[in-house]
C-alpha positions as CSV (number, residue, x, y, z in Angstrom):
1,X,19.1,23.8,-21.6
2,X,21.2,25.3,-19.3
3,X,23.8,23.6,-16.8
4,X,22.6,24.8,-13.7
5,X,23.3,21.3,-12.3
6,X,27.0,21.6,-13.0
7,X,27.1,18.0,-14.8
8,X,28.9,16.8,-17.8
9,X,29.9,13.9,-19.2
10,X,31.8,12.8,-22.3
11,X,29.7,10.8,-24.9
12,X,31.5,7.9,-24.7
13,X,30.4,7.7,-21.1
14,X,26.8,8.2,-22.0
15,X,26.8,5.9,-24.7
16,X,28.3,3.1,-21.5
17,X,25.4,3.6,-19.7
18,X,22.8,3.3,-22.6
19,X,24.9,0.4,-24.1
20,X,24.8,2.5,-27.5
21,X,27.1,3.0,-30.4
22,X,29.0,6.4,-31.0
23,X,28.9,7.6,-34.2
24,X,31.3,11.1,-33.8
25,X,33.8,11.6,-31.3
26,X,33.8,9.6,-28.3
27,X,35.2,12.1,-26.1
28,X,32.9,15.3,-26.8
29,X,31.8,16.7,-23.6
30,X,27.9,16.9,-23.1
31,X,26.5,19.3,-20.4
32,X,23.1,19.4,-20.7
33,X,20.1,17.4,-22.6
34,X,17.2,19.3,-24.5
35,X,14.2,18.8,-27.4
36,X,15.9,19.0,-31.0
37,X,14.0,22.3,-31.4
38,X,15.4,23.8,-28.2
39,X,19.2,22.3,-28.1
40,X,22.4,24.0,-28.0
41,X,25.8,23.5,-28.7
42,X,27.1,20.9,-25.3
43,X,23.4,19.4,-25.7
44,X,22.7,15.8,-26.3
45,X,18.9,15.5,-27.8
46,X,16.8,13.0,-28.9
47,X,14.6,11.5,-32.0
48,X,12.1,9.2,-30.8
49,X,9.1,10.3,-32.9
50,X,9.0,10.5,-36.7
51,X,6.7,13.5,-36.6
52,X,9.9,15.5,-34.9
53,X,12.2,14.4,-37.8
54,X,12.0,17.8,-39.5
55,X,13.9,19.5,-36.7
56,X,16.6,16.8,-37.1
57,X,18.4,18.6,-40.1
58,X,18.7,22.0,-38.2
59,X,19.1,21.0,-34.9
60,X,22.1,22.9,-33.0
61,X,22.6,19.7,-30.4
62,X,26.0,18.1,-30.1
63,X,24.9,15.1,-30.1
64,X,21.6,13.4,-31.2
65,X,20.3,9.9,-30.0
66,X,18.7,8.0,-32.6
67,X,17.5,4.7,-34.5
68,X,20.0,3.1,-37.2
69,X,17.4,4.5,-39.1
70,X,18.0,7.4,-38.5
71,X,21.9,8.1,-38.1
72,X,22.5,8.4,-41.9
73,X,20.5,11.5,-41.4
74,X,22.1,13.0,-38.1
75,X,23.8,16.3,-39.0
76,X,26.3,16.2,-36.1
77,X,27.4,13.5,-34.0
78,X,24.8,10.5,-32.7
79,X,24.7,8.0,-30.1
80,X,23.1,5.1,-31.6
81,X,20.5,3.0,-29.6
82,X,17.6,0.2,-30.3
83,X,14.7,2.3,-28.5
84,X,16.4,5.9,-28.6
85,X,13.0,7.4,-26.0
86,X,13.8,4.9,-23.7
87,X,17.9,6.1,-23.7
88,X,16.8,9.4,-23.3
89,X,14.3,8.5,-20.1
90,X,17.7,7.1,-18.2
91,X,20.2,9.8,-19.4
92,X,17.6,12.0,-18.1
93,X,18.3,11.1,-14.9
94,X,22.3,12.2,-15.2
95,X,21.4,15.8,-16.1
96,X,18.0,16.3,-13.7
97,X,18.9,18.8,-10.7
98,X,19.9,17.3,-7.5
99,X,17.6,18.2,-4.4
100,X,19.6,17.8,-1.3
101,X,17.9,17.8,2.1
102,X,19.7,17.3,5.6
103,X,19.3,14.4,7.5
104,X,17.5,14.4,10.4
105,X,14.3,16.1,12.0
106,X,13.5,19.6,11.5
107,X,13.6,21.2,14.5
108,X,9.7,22.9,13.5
109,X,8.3,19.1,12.7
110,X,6.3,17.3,15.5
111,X,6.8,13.7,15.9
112,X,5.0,11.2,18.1
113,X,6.8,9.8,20.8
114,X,5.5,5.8,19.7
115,X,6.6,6.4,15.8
116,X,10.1,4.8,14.5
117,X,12.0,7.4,12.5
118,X,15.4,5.8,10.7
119,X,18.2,7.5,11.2
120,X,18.9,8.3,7.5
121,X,15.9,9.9,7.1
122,X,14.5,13.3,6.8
123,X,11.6,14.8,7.9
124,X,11.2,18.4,6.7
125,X,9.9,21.8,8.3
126,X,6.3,21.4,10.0
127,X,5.9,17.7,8.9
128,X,3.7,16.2,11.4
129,X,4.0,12.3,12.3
130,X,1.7,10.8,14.6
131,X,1.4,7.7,16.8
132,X,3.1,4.2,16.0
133,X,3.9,5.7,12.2
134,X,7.2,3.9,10.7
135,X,9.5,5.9,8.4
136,X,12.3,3.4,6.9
137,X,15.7,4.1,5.8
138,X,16.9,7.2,3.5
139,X,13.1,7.8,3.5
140,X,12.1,11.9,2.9
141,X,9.1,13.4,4.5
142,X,8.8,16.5,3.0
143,X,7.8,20.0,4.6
144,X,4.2,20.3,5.9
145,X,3.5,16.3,5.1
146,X,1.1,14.4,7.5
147,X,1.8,11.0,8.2
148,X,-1.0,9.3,10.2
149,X,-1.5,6.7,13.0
150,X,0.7,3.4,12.1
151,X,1.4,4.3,8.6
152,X,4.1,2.9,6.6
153,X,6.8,4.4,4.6
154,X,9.4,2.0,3.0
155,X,12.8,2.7,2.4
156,X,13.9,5.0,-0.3
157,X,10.6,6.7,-0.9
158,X,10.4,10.4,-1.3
159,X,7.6,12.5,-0.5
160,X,7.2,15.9,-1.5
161,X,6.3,19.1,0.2
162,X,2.3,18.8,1.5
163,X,1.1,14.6,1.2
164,X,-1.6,13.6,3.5
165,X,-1.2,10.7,4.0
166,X,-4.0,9.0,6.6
167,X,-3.8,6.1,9.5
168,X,-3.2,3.1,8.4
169,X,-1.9,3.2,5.2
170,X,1.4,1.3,3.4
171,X,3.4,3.2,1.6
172,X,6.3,0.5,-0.8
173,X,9.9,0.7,-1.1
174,X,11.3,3.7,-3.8
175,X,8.4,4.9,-4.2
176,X,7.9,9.1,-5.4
177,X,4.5,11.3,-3.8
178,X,3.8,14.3,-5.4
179,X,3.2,17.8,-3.3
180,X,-0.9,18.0,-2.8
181,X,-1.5,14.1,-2.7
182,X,-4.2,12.1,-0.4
183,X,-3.9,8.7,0.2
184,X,-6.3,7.0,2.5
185,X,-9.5,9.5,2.8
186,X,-12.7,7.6,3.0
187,X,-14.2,5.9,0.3
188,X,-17.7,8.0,-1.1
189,X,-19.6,5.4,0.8
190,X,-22.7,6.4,1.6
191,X,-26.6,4.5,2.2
192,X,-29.6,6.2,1.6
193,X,-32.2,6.5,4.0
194,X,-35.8,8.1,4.7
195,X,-34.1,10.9,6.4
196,X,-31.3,11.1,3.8
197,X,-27.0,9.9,3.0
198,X,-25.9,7.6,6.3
199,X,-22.4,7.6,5.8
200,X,-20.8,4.0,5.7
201,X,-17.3,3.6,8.1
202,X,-14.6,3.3,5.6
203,X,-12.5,0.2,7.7
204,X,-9.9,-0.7,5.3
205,X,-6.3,0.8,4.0
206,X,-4.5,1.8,1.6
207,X,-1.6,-0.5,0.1
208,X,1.1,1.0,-2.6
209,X,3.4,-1.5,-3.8
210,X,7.2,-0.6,-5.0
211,X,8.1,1.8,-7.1
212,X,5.0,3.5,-7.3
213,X,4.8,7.1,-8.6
214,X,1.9,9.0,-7.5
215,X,1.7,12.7,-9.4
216,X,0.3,16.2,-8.0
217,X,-3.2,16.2,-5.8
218,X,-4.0,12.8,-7.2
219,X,-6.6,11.2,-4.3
220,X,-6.6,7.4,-3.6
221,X,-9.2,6.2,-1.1
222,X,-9.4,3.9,1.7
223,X,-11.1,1.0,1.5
224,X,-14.7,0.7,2.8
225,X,-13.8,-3.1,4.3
226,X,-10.8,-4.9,1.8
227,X,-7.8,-2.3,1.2
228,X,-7.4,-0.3,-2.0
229,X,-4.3,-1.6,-3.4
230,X,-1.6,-0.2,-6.3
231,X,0.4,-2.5,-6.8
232,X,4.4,-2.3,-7.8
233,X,5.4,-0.1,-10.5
234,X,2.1,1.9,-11.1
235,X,2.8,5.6,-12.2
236,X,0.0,7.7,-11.6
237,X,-0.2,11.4,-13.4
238,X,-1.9,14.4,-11.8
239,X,-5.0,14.8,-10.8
240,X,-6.7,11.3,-10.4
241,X,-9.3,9.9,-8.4
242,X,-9.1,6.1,-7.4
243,X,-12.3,5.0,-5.3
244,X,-12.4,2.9,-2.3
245,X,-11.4,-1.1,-3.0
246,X,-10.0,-0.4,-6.5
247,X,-7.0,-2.8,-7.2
248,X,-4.4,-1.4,-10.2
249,X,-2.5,-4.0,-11.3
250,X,1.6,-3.9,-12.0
251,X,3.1,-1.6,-13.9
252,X,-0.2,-0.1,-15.2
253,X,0.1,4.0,-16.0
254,X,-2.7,6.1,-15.5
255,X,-2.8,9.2,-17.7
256,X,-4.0,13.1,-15.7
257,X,-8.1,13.6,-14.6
258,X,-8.8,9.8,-15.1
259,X,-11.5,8.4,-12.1
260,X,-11.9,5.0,-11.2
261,X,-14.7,4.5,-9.7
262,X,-15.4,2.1,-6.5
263,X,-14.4,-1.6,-6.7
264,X,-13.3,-2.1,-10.1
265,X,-10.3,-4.0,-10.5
266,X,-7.6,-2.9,-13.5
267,X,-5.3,-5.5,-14.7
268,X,-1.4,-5.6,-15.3
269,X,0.4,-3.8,-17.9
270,X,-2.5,-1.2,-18.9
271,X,-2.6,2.1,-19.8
272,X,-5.1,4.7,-19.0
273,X,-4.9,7.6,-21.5
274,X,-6.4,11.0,-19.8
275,X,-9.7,11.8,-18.7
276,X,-10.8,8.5,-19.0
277,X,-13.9,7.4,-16.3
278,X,-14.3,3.9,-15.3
279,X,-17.3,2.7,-13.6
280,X,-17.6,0.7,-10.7
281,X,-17.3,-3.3,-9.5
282,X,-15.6,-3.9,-13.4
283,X,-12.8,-6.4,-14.1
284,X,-10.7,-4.5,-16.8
285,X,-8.0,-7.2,-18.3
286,X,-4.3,-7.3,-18.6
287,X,-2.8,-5.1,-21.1
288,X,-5.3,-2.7,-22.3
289,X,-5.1,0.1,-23.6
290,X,-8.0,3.3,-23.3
291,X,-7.6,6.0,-25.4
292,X,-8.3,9.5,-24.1
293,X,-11.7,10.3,-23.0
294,X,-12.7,7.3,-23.0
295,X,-16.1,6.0,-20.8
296,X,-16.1,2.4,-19.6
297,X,-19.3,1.3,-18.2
298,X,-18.8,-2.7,-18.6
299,X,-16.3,-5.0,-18.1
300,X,-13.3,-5.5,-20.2
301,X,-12.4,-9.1,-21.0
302,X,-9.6,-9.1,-23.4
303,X,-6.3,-7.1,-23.8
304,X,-6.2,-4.1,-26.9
305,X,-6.8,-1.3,-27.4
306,X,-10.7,0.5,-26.5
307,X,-12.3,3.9,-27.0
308,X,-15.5,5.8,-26.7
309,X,-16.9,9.0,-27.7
310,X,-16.8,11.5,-30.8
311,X,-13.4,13.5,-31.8
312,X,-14.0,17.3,-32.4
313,X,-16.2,18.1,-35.4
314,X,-17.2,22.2,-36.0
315,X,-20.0,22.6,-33.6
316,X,-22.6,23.1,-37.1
317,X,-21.4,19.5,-38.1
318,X,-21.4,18.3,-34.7
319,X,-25.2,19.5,-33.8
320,X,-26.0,17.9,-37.3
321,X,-24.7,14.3,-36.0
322,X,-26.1,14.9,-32.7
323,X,-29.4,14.8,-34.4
324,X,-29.2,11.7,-36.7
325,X,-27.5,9.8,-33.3
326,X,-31.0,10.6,-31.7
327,X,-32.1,9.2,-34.8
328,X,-30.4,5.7,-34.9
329,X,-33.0,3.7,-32.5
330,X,-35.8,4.8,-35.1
331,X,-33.8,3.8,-38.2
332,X,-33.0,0.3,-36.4
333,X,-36.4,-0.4,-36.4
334,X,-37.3,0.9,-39.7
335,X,-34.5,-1.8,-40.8
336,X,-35.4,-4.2,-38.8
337,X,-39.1,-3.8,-40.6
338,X,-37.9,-3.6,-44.1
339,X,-35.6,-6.7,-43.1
340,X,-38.6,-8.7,-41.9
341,X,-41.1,-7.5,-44.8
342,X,-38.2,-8.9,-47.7
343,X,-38.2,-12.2,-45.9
């Protein structure tokens, strides 16, 4: 990796803030953090994953964090740590490039006359603000943003370049919007009727807790009556769709292309792995896990871990199973015959 930030610390000052053990010398300078595969010399990398363990022997890093499992094994110097993924997600931080903005309002952005706009924040080129909208302290409104009537932005939240963000909606404290977001479009609710869709008046908001992270052109709806609601500490990957009056409990993460669809409530602590579809008006319980792919159509009751669907076959195989799964309701029967004719 190289030090285009212009940061670098000494190990022993890494291994402070990850309360880890130095194995090597304490005061070896570190400028940059990389894979095992990709490191160079001034590098600090990581092994967090057995599979990568074969790049450990001929890695060119300075400085590997790892497992006590592992150090015996470290061909250069190591930083020794119980959960060495999680010391790598906070020394990421100390080598991630710093984006400044100037405070204040661009001169090209438009701001209502009624909306509060703290002092420490910014507000970037073309963003548009409109009427009784509150932006709290060291917020940033990036350039071409939209910030509707008497929406909320809490303190310390960032918003990238290009988030809509509707009327009424509550954005938490520390919280990070990716560029190409929408939060607060109406809910798909819609009534049929002898001379077709009547659209249904989506009333309610949109509530995001604390320390939410929302990733790129991800789309979470306004409620149709209640509020949707993400609560604190939700990270959200790319490209999801949340439905009107969904409720995401704490510190669930939600995985890219997953849809959940209107109503359905998702407990605390669960993860969502991608492309996963969740029908509407379920209950989905603390701490479970979906795999990828996976199709939920009923309720979830108890915590684990859930999937659905076939892994990849070659497409001969595949058509082959295909046809005896269109065969399984006839061999039931057959069964339950045979069962009936032995007793």
């Amino acid at each position: 990796m190289s030090n285009a930030h212009g940061k670098q610390y000494t190990l022993s000052q890494l291994a402070e803030i990850v309360e880890g053990e130095v194995v090597g010398e304490g005061d070896r300078i570190i400028t940059g953090i990389s894979t095992l595969q990709g490191a160079q010399n001034g590098d600090i990398s990581f092994l967090a994953n057995p599979a990568y363990e074969k790049f450990l022997a001929e890695t060119r890093a300075s400085v590997v964090i790892v497992s006590h499992n592992s150090v015996d094994r470290c061909p250069c110097d190591a930083l020794v740590v119980k959960n060495p993924y999680l010391a790598y997600a906070a020394l990421s931080h100390y080598f991630a490039f710093a984006l400044t903005e100037p405070l204040g309002i661009h001169k090209t952005a438009v701001v209502h006359e009624t909306a509060e706009v703290d002092m420490t924040a910014v507000v970037g080129a073309s963003a548009v603000i409109e009427k009784g909208a509150v932006i709290g302290a060291n917020v940033i409104v990036g350039a071409g943003c939209f910030i509707g009537e008497n929406t909320v932005l809490a303190e310390d939240t960032r918003l990238y370049a290009n988030v809509s963000v509707y009327h009424g909606v509550s954005v938490g404290k520390g919280c990070i919007v990716h560029s190409g977001v929408v939060l607060g479009a109406d809910g798909f609710g819609i009534a049929p009727g002898p001379n077709g869709w009547n659209k249904i008046a989506q009333i309610g908001g949109v509530v995001i807790g604390d320390n939410v992270e929302i990733g790129a052109n991800t789309a979470i709806d306004r409620g149709a009556l209640d509020n949707t609601v993400i609560e604190n500490g939700v990270k959200l990957d790319n490209q999801i769709q949340i439905a009107h009056n969904v409720i995401v409990g704490e510190n669930t993460a939600i995985a890219a292309c997953s849809g959940i669809a209107g109503s359905t409530r998702v407990g605390k602590n669960c993860v969502i792995g991608g492309g996963c579809g969740i029908a509407g008006h379920l209950d989905i319980a603390d701490n479970v896990h979906l795999t990828g792919m996976t199709l939920v159509t009923k309720s979830i009751k108890k915590a684990g871990v859930y999937s659905s669907g076939t892994a990849v076959e070659p497409n001969a195989k595949w058509r082959r199973n295909v046809v005896r799964f269109r065969q399984l309701d006839e061999l039931a029967n057959r069964v339950k015959k045979l069962e009936k004719d032995i007793e």
